[in-house]
C-alpha positions as semicolon CSV with decimal commas, in nm:
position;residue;x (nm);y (nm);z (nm)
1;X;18,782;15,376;-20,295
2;X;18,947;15,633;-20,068
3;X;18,969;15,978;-20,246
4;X;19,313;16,181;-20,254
5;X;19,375;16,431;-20,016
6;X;19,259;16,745;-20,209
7;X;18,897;16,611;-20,233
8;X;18,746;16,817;-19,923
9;X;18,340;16,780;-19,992
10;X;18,068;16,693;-20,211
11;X;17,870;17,043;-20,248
12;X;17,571;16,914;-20,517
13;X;17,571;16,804;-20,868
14;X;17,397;16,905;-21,182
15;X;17,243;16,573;-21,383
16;X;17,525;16,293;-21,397
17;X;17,821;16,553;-21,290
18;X;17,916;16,591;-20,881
19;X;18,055;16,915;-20,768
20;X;18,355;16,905;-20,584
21;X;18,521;17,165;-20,344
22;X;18,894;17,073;-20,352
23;X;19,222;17,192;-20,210
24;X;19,338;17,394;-20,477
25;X;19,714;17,475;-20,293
26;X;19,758;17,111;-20,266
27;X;19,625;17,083;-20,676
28;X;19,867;17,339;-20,773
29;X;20,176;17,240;-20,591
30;X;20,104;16,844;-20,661
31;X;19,945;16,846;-21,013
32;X;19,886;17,131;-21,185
33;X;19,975;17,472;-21,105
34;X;19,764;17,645;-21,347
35;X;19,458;17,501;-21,165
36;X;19,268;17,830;-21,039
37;X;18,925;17,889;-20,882
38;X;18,749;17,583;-21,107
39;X;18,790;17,338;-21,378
40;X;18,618;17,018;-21,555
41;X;18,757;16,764;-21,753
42;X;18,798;16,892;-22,080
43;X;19,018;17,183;-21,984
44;X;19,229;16,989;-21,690
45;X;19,216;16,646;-21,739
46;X;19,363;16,502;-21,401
47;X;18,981;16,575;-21,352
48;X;18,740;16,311;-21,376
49;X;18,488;16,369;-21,683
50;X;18,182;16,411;-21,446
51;X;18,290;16,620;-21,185
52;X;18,313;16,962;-21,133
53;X;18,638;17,089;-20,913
54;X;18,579;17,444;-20,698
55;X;18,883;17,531;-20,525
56;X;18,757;17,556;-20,156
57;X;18,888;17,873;-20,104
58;X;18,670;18,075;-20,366
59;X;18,476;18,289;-20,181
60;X;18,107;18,152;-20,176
61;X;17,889;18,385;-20,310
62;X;18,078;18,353;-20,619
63;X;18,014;17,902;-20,646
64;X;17,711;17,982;-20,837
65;X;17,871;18,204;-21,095
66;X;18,122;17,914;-21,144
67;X;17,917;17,626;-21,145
68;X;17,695;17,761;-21,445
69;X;18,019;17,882;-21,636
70;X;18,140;17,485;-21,571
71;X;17,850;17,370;-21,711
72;X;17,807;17,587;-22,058
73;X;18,204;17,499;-22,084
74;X;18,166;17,144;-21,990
75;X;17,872;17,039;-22,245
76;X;18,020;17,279;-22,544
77;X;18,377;17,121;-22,527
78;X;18,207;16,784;-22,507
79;X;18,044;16,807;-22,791
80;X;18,385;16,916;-23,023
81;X;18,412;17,277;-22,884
82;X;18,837;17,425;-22,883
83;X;18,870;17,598;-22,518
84;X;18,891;17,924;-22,629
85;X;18,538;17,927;-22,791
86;X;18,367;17,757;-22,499
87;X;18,494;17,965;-22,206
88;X;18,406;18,283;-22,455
89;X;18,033;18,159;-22,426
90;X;18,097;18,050;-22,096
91;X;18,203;18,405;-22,013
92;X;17,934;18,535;-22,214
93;X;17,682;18,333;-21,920
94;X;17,896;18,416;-21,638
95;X;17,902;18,795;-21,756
96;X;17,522;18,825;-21,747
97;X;17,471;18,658;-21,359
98;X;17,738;18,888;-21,222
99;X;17,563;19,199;-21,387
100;X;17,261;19,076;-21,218
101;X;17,438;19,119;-20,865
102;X;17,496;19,493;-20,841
103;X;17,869;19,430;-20,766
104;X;17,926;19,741;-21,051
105;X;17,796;19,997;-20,802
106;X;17,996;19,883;-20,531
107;X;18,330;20,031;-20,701
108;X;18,232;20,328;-20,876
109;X;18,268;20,659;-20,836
110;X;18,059;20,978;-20,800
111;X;18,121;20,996;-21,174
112;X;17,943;20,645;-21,222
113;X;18,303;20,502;-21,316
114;X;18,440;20,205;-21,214
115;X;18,734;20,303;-21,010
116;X;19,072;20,049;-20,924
117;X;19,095;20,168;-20,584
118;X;18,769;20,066;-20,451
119;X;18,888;19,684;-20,479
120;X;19,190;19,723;-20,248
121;X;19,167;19,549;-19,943
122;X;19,455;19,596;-19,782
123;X;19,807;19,718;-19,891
124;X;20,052;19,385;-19,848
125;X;20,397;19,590;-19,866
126;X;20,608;19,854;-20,099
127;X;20,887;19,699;-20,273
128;X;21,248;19,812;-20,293
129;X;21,198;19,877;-20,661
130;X;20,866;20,107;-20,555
131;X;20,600;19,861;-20,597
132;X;20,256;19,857;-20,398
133;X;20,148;19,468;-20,343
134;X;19,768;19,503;-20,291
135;X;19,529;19,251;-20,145
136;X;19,238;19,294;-20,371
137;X;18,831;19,195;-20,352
138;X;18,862;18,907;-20,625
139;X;18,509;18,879;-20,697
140;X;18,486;19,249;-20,754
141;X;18,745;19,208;-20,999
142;X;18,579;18,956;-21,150
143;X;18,283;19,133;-21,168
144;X;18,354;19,459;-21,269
145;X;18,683;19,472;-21,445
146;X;18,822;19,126;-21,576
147;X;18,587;18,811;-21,554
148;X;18,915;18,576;-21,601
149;X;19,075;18,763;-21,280
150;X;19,251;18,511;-21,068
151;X;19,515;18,480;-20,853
152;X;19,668;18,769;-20,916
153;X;19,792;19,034;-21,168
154;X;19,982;19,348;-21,228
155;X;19,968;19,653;-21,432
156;X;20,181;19,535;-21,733
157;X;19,912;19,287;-21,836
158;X;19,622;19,434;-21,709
159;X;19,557;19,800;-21,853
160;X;19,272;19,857;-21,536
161;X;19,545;19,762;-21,275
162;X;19,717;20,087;-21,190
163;X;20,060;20,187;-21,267
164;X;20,359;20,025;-21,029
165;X;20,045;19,771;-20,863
166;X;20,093;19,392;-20,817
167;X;19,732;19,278;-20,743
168;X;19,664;18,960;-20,535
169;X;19,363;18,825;-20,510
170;X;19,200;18,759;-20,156
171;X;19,037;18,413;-20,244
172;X;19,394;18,275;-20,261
173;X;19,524;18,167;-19,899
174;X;19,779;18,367;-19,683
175;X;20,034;18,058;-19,674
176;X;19,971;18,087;-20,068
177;X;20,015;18,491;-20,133
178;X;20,390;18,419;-20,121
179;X;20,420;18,185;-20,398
180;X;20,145;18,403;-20,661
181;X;20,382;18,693;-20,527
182;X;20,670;18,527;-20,624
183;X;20,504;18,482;-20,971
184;X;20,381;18,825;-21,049
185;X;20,708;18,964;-20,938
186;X;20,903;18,779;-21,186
187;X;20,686;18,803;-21,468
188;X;20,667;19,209;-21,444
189;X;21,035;19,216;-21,420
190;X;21,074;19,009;-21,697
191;X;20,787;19,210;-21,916
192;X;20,955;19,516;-21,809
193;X;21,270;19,381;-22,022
194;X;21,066;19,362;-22,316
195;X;20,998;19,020;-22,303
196;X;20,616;18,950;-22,423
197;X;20,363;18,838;-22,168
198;X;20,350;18,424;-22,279
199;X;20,707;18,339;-22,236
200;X;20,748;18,563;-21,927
201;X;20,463;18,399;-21,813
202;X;20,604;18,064;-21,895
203;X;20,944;18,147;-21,676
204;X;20,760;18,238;-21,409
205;X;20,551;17,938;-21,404
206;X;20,876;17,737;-21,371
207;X;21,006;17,914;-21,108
208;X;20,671;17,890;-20,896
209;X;20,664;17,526;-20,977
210;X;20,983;17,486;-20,849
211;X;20,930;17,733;-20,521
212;X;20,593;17,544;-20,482
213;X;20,798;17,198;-20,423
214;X;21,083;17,319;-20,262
215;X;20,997;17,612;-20,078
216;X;21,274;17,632;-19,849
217;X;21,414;17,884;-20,197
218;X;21,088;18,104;-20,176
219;X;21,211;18,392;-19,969
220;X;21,565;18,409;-20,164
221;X;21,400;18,416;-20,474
222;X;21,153;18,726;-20,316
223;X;21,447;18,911;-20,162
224;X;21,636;18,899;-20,514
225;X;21,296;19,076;-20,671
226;X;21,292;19,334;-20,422
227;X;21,067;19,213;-20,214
C-alpha cells in the first residue's frame, strides 16, 4: 500500500514501533496543525499506534532526544497514563540527555547565566508596533530554557523571552516562518488585550488554520498586525 505524501523515510525503529521522518508543513496544513517536531499515537491519533512521526525538518542532533522522549510517552500512555503525566516523565528523560550535551555552556554568560541573546540567529524584521521577530537556535531553547519550545513563542507567554521579542524557531522551514508568524502575532496582540493565553491561543489557531489552506489571505492578515 502506497504511503501518503508526508511519509518521507524510514529512519529505524525501537522493538515493534518504526520511526518515521514526515513532512510536518504538509501534517499541519492537511491534518493537524498542532503537530510539532514529534508525536505517537496516543497523543495524535491520525498516527498509526506503532510508529513514531519526526517532522523532517528537526534538526538532527536533536532525533535522539525525541525518539527516547516518544518512547517513555508512548509505553506510559499505553498502559492508562493522561498526557500530561507522561510527557512530565517524558520530559523528566529528555531533560537528563540534553544536560548530558553541554548545550548550557553554549549560552551563558561570563556570570555562568543563561543569557536570551545567545540563541538569536538572526533578526527576521522590526514591526510597526516595535517588535523584534528573531530567528532563534531551537535546540538551544530546548535545551537550556524551555524543553516544550517549538515553533515559536513570544515574551507574553514565555517569562525567558525578552520584552517586545517574537521568537521563531529555526527548525521550522522559511516557506513556514510566515504562517507561525502569523500565529504569534495574533496571539500577543490578543494577550496584550487581556485575554488569557488558551483562548488567544485558540483564535490564533483558527486563523493559521485558515491562512494555512488558503494562503492567498496570509500577507493581509500580517500587514493588519503590523508586520
Amino acid at each position: 500500500m502506497k504511503r501518503p505524501s508526508y511519509y518521507l523515510k524510514k529512519i529505524g525503529h525501537r522493538g515493534q514501533i518504526s520511526i518515521w521522518l514526515v513532512d510536518g508543513t504538509l501534517i499541519r496544513k492537511n491534518l493537524d496543525q498542532e503537530f510539532t517536531n514529534f508525536g505517537q499515537y496516543y497523543h495524535f491519533k491520525r498516527i498509526p499506534k506503532n510508529e513514531f512521526w519526526i517532522d523532517h525538518e528537526a534538526s538532527p542532533d536533536e532525533r535522539r532526544f525525541f525518539i527516547d522522549h516518544l518512547l517513555v510517552e508512548w509505553r506510559l500512555m499505553k498502559n492508562g497514563a493522561t498526557y500530561p503525566i507522561a510527557l512530565d516523565t517524558a520530559n523528566i528523560t529528555e531533560r537528563s540527555e540534553r544536560s548530558r550535551s553541554h548545550d548550557l555552556t553554549k549560552v551563558e554568560n561570563r556570570q555562568g547565566i543563561a543569557d536570551p541573546a545567545k540563541v538569536h540567529l538572526k533578526k527576521l524584521k522590526t514591526t510597526k508596533k516595535g517588535l523584534s521577530i528573531w530567528l532563534v537556535d531551537g535546540r538551544l531553547v530546548r535545551s537550556v530554557f524551555d524543553i516544550n519550545f517549538t515553533e515559536g513563542g513570544h515574551d507574553l507567554v514565555y517569562p525567558y523571552v525578552p520584552k517586545k521579542e517574537i521568537w521563531i524557531d529555526n527548525d521550522i522551514s522559511p516557506d513556514e516562518r510566515p504562517f507561525v508568524l502569523l500565529h504569534e502575532l495574533f496571539e500577543r496582540s490578543l494577550m496584550a488585550k487581556k485575554y488569557s493565553y488558551n483562548p488567544a491561543h485558540r483564535h490564533s489557531s483558527r486563523l493559521e488554520w485558515s491562512c494555512r489552506r488558503h494562503p492567498e489571505k496570509l500577507q493581509i492578515k500580517l500587514s493588519s498586525l503590523g508586520a
